[in-house]
N, C-alpha and C positions, 0 to 999 in steps of 0.2 A: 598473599602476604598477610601480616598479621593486624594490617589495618582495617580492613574491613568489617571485622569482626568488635572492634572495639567501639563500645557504646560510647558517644561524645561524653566527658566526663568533665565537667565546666573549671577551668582553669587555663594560664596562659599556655600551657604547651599542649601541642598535638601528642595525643596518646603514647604513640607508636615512639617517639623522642624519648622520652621516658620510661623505655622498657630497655632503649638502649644507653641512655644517661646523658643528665645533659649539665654543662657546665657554667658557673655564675663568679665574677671575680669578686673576691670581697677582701678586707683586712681583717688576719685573726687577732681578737684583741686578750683573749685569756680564758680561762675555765676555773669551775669554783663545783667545790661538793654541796648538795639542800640535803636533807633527809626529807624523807616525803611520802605521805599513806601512798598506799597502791593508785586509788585513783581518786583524788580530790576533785573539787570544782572548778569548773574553767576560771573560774574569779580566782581561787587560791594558786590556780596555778598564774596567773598572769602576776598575781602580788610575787611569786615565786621569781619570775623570770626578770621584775621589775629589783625583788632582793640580789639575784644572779649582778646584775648589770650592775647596779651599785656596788658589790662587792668587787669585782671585776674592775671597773675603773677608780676604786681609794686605792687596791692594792698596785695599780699597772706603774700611777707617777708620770709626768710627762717627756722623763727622759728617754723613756724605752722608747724603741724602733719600732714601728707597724710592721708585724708579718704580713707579707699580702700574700693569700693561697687562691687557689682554685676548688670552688666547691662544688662537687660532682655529684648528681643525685639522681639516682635510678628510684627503680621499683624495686629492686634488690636491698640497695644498701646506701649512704650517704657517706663519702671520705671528703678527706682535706686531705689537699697535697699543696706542698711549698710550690710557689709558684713559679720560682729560680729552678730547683732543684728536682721538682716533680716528685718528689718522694712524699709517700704516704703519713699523714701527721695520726691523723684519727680518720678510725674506718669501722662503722657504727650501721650491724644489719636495719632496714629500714625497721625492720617490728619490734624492735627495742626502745625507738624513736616514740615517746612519749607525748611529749609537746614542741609547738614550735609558735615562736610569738616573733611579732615584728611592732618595735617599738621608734616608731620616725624611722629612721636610718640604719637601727641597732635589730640584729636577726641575735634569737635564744633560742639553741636547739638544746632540748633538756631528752637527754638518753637513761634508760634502766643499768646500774651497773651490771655486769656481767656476776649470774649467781656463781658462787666457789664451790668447791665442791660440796661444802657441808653448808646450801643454804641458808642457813642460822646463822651466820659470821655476816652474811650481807643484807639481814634484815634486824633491825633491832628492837624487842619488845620494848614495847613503850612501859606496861604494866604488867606482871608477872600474869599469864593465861590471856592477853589481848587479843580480842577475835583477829579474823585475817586482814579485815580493811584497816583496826587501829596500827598494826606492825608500822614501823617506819622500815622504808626501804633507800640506799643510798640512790639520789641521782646524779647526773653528772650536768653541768649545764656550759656550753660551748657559748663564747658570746664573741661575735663577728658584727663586722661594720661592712654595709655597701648601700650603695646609692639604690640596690634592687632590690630593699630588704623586703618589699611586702611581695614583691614577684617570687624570691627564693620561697616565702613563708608559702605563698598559694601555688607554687612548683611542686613544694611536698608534700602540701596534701593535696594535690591534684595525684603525686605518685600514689598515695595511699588508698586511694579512691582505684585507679587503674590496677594496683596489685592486688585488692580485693575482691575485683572483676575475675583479675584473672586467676585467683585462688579460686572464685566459684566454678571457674570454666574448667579448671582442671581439676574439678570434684565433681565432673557432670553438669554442673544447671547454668542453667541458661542465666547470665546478669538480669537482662530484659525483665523473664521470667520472673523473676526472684522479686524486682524492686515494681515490680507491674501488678505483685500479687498482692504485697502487701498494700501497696498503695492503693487497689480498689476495692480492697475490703473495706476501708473506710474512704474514701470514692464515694462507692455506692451509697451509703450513707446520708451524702451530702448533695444539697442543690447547687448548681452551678449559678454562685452570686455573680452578677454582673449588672453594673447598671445597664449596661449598655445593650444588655438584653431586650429589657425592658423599653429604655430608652429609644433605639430605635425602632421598634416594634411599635411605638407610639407615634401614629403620623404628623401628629401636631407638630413634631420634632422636625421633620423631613420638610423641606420648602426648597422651591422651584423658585430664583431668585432671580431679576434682570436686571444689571449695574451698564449705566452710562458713561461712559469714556469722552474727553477731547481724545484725535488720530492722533497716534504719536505720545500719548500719555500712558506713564506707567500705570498700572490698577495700584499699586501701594501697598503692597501687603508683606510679608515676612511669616512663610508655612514650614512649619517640623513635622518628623514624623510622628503619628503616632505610640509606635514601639510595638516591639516584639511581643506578644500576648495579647494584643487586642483583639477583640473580635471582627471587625472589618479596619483592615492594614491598610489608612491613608492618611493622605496629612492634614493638618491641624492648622485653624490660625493661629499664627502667636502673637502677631502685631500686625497694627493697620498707622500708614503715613498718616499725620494731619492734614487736612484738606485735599487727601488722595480720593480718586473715586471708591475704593471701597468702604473708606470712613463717612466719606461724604453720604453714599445711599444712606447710611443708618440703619443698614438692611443687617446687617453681620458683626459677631462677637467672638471677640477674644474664643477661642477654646472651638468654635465650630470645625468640622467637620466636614473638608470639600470631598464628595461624593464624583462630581463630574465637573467639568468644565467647557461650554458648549458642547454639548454632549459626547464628550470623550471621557473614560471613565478614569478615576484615578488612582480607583483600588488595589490596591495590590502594586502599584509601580514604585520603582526608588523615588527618593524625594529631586535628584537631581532633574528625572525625565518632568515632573512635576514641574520641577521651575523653570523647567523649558519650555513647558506648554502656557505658563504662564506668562514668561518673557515673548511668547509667538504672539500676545496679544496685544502687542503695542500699538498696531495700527486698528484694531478694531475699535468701531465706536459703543458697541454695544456685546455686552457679557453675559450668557447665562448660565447661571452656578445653580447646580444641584446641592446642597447641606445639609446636614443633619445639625440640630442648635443642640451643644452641648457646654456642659460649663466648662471654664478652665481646666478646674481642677477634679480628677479621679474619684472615684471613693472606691475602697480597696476592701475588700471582709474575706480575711484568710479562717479557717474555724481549724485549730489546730486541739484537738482531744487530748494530745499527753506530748511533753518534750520530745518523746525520743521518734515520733514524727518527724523528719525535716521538713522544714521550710520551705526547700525547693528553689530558693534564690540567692544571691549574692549582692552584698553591697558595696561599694567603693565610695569615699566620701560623699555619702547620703544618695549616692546615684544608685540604682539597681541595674549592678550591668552584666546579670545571667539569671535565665530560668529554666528551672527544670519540664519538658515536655510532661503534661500529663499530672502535675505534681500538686498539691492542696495551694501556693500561691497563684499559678495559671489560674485553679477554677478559682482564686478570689479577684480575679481582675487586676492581677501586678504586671504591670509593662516594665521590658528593657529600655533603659537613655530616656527613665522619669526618675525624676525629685521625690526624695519624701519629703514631703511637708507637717506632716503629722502623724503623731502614734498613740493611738487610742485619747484622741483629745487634747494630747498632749504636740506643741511646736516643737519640730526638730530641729527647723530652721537653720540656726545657729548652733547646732549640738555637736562635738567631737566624732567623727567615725566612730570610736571604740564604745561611747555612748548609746550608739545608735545600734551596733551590732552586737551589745549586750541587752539592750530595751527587747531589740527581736530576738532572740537567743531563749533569752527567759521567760520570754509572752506565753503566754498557752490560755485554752478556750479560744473567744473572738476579737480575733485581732484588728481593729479597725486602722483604716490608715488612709492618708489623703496624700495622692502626688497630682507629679505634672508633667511634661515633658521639659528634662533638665534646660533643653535650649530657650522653651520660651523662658524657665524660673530670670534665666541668665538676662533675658532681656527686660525682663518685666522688674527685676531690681537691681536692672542701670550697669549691671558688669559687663553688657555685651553690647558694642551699638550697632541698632539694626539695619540689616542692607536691605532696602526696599526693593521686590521685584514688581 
């Protein structure tokens, strides 16, 4: 089948969905013409889709009806069909498809009009001999309401990403190939930053630790995982009870790194078997923890040479929740299900998703960044209250 062959391509649907088309309910709420260069800045275009939406609801009024369609989105092509009637509203090849913005609730998919036959009617010289990027060209911009709007937004380009693939596969090259090649030419380049290299390569770090228990008493602690990207996959403290035995030693900090647990190893296991060996230890009087002492928080050094590098990762309200295998964020030490806390110096803390995915967007050279793992952030400022194991 043709899944096999399809490189994971980070977004919510599996590949193979999206070659067949997959459908998302939303309400049509109207369309509006922008003129627009060929290819602006992500910024001009999201002012574009922000102008869309506004135009779209002074002109709508509150009396009209909501269309509710179904929006169908392959690798092929993107239609609306009335969701009563099934019949096709707009049916928009996917490589016309220009931009796609998700604003809260509100999805803007901004289409190239179709050229006529005498191209010159559908683009408009701004100034008599304007090179080709000043042209303005009509677009078309579709503005829908659904409660999925950032899933539909990272559906199509997830398609975009899968149809690319599979334009290279049926030109011959291998996707792998292609994004392997570039990527290690500047790869090689680069040192594989990590503190964690370093860090536990340093034994100082590494301690054989022994915690005393009452039988019957929990140890106190509350462990996350690591995330995806680390270099050795286990979990983390994130909180320790007041007057629990692990607070009580004084032996262990926020952020360390259980390694073992009476000597069973905890590398590489989910976090659940984790809390299981930890809950097995209720009758023991006495604990020995292998850890590596590491701080809270992360330090991240992505070295990105020129924009048109990707990133290699994804973020969802300040969380990083995909990375690319092999990619310049892996070699900077970015973990899946951590927090940013920081971007180049700068607190994100409190900063807007769209903030935050614009700060990264436009970063280039050394990108410094501090996370953490999102669940401890949760608990460490009081939004989550912790279950002691």
């Amino acid at each position: 089948s043709n899944c096999k062959c399809l490189m994971s391509v980070p977004g919510p649907c599996e590949p193979e969905d999206l070659i067949d088309g997959i459908i998302f309910a939303a309400n049509y709420l109207g369309s509006t013409q922008l003129l627009s260069e060929r290819n602006p800045s992500k910024n001009i275009r999201m002012m574009q889709a922000q102008e869309a939406v506004s135009r779209v609801k002074t002109s709508e009024g509150d009396s009209q009806a909501l269309t509710e369609v179904d929006l169908f989105i392959s690798t092929q092509r993107i239609k609306v069909l009335n969701a009563d009637t099934q019949e096709t509203m707009m049916d928009h090849a996917l490589r016309t498809i220009s931009y796609i913005a998700d604003i809260g609730n509100i999805v803007v998919l901004m289409a190239r009009r179709r050229m006529p036959r005498s191209a010159s009617q559908d683009c408009i010289e701004t100034t008599p001999g304007a090179q080709e990027g000043k042209k303005q060209y009509k677009m078309i911009c579709h503005v829908f309401e659904s409660e999925d709007a950032q899933l539909i937004a990272q559906s199509i380009g997830q398609a975009f990403s899968v149809a690319y693939q599979e334009f290279l596969r049926a030109n011959g090259i291998n996707p792998e190939d292609l994004s392997q090649k570039e990527y290690s030419d500047i790869i090689n380049t680069q040192e594989m930053y990590n503190d964690d290299l370093i860090h536990f390569s340093n034994s100082e770090n590494c301690k054989e630790l022994q915690l005393e228990k009452q039988k019957g008493e929990i140890l106190g602690v509350v462990i996350v995982e690591s995330g995806w990207g680390s270099i050795l996959p286990t979990v983390i403290l994130a909180n320790m009870m007041n007057g629990g035995p692990a607070a009580r030693s004084g032996k262990l900090s926020i952020g360390d790194q259980i390694m073992s647990i009476n000597g069973t190893s905890l590398v590489g296991l989910p976090l659940a078997t984790c809390q299981g060996i930890i809950k097995g230890l209720k009758n023991q009087t006495q604990v020995k923890l292998n850890i590596v002492s590491c701080p809270p928080v992360t330090t991240v050094l992505i070295k990105r040479p020129d924009l048109k590098y990707q990133l290699g990762f994804s973020v969802q309200n300040g969380i990083i929740c995909s990375l690319m295998r092999g990619g310049i964020a892996e070699r900077g030490g970015v973990r899946v299900g951590h927090r940013i806390i920081e971007i180049n110096g700068q607190s994100v803390v409190a900063t807007a998703h769209e903030k935050i995915v614009q700060a990264l967007s436009n970063s280039v050279g050394e990108i410094h960044m501090k996370t953490m793992p999102a669940a401890m952030f949760r608990l460490l400022t009081g939004q989550e209250t912790p279950l002691y194991i």
